[in-house]
C-alpha positions in Angstrom: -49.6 -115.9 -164.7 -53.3 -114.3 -164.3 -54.7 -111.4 -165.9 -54.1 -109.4 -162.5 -50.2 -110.5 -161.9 -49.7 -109.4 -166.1 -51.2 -105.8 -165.2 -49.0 -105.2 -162.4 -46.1 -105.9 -164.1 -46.9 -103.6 -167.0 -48.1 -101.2 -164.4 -44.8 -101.5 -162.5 -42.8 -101.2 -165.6 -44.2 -98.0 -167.0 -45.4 -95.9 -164.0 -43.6 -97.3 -161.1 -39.9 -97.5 -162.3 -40.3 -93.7 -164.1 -41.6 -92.2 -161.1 -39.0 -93.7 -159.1 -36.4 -92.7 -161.5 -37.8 -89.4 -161.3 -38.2 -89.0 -157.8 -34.1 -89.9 -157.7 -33.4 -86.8 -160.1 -35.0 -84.6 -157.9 -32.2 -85.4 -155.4 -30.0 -82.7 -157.2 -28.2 -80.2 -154.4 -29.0 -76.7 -154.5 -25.3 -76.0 -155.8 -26.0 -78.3 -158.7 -29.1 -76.6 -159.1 -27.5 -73.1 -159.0 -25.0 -74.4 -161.5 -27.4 -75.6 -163.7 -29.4 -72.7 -163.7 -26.4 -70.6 -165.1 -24.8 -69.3 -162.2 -21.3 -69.8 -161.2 -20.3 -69.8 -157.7 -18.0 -66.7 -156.5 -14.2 -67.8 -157.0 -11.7 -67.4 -154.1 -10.6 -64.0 -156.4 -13.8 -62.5 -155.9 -14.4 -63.3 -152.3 -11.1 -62.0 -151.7 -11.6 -58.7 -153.6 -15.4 -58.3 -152.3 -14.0 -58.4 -148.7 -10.8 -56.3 -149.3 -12.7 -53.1 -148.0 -15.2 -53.8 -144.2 -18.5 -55.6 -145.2 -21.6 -55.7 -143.3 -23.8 -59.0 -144.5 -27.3 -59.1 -143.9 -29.1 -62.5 -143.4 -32.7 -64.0 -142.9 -33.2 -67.5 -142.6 -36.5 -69.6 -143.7 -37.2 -69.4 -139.7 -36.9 -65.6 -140.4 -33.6 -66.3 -137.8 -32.1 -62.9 -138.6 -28.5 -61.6 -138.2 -25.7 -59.9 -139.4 -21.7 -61.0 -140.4 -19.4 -58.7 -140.3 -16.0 -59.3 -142.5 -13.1 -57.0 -142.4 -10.0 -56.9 -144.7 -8.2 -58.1 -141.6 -9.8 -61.6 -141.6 -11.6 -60.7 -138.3 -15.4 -61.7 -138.4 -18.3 -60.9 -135.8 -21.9 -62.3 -135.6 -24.8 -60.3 -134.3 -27.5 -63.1 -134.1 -30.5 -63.3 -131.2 -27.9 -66.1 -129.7 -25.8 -63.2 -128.7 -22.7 -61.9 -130.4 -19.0 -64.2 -131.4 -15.9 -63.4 -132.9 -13.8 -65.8 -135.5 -11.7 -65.3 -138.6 -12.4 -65.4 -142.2 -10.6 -66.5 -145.4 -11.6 -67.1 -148.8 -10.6 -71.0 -149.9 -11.7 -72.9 -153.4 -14.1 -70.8 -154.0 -15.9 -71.0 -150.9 -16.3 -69.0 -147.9 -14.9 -69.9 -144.5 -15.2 -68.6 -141.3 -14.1 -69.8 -137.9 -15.9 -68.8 -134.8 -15.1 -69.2 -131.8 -18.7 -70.7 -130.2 -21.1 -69.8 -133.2 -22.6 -73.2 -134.0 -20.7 -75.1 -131.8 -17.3 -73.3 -133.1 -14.7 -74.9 -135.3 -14.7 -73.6 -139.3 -17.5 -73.6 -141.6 -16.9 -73.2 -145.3 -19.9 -72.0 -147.8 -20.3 -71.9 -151.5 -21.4 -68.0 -152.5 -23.6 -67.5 -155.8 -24.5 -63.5 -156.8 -27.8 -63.9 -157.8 -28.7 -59.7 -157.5 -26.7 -56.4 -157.1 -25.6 -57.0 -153.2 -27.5 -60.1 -152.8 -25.5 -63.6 -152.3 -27.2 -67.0 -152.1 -24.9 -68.9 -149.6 -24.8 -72.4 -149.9 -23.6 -74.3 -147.0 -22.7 -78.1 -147.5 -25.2 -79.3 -145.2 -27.4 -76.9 -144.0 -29.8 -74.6 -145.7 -29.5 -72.5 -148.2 -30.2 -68.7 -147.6 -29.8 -65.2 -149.1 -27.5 -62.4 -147.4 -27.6 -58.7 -148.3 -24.3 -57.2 -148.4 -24.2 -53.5 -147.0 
């Protein structure tokens, strides 16, 4: 083996393989991330007991998409979004949130992972969308 070939491996060894390795850690999903940071996510309790009286939640995504859920102790649930306004039902299931619309991203029921991160403020954590903040009113 040449002089070259013996300083690629070395190279490979110690940069390549730890920068690969940490490249793969940063794969960590924002609930993991939440968790590790020291905050737990809202149990089914709590959901249930936040939305016992009407709640008005306030949302902006990264796209500054902007919209509003409303929850009542009913289980009914309406979106005001600029797509227009739908109806669906609510209910508060291991520790996550789910709501069933009736057209609202192509219908069917979404379930999301709640962490209180501020006095009325709620990072939602869906399981394969973005992440984003609501304001509860």
């Amino acid at each position: 083996m040449n002089k070259f070939s013996e300083m690629h491996i070395r190279v490979f060894r110690f940069v390549y393989i730890p920068f690969v390795f940490m490249l793969l850690s940063g794969c960590v999903t924002v609930e993991q991330q939440m968790i590790d940071d020291g905050y737990k996510p809202v149990t089914t309790q709590e959901l249930n007991e936040l939305f016992s009286k009407p709640v008005n939640m306030r949302w902006t995504l990264r796209n500054m998409e902007q919209g509003n859920v409303e929850l009542d102790p009913d289980k009914n649930a309406k979106i005001t979004h600029a797509g227009g306004i739908d109806y669906g039902t609510w209910a508060a299931e291991n520790d996550r949130l789910c709501i069933s619309w009736d057209r609202f991203r192509g219908g069917g029921k979404e379930c999301n992972t709640l962490f209180k991160i501020g006095e009325n403020k709620f990072k939602v954590v869906p399981p394969d969308k973005l992440d984003f903040i609501v304001t509860i009113e």
